[in-house]
N, C-alpha and C positions, 0 to 999 in steps of 0.2 A: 703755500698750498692753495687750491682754486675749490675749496669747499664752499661750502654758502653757509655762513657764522652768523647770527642774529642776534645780537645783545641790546634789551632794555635798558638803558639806565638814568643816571640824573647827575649831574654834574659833581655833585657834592659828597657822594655816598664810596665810603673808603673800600668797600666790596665789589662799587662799580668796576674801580681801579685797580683794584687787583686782580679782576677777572681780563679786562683788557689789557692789561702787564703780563698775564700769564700767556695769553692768545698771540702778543703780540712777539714774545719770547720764543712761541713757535711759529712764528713767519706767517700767522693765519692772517687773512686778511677779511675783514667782520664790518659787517653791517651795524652801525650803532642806532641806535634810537632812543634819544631823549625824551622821556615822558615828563620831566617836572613840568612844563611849562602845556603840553600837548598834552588836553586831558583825552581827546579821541583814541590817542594810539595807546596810554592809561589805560582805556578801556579795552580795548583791544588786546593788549599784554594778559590784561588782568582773565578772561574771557579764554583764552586760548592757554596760560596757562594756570589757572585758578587758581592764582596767590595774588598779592598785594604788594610782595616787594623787589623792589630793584638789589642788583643783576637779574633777567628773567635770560636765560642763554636756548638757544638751539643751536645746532648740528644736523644740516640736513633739516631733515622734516622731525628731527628726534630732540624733544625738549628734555633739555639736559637736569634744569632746575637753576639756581644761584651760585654763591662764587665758592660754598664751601662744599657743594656737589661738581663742580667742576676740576677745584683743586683736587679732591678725593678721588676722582678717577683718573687724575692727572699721577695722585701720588700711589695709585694701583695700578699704573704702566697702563690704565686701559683707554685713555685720553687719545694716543699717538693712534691706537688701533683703531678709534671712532670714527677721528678726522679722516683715514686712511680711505674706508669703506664709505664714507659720504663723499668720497668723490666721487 
């Protein structure tokens, strides 16, 4: 799919990894952004979506939230319909 996918994360963070296994499972192809070590884009993440923690995801311009608001609409069938309409 030719969506525009945005994921925060840090190398280390087992929810980073499970959101990019699940994105990657649907053939999405995402923009990743390491924040451990880049505290700018840290800020940035943080700033745009007013949390702290990694996974930070969008869809589009539509901030999804982290790996267990992503899985949740993945496992409410409404995940396929999202990616669909951000094309």
């Amino acid at each position: 799919m030719a969506v525009h996918v945005v994921i925060y994360t840090t190398p280390y963070c087992p929810y980073c990894i499970g959101a990019k296994r699940l994105l990657t499972a649907k053939n999405v192809v995402f923009e990743e952004i390491d924040v451990s070590r880049d505290f700018a884009q840290r800020r940035i993440m943080e700033e745009k979506s007013k949390r702290r923690t990694v996974p930070q995801i969008w869809i589009g311009e539509q901030h999804i939230g982290g790996f267990d608001d992503l899985n949740a609409l993945n496992q409410q069938g409404e995940l396929d319909a999202l990616l669909k309409a951000a094309l």
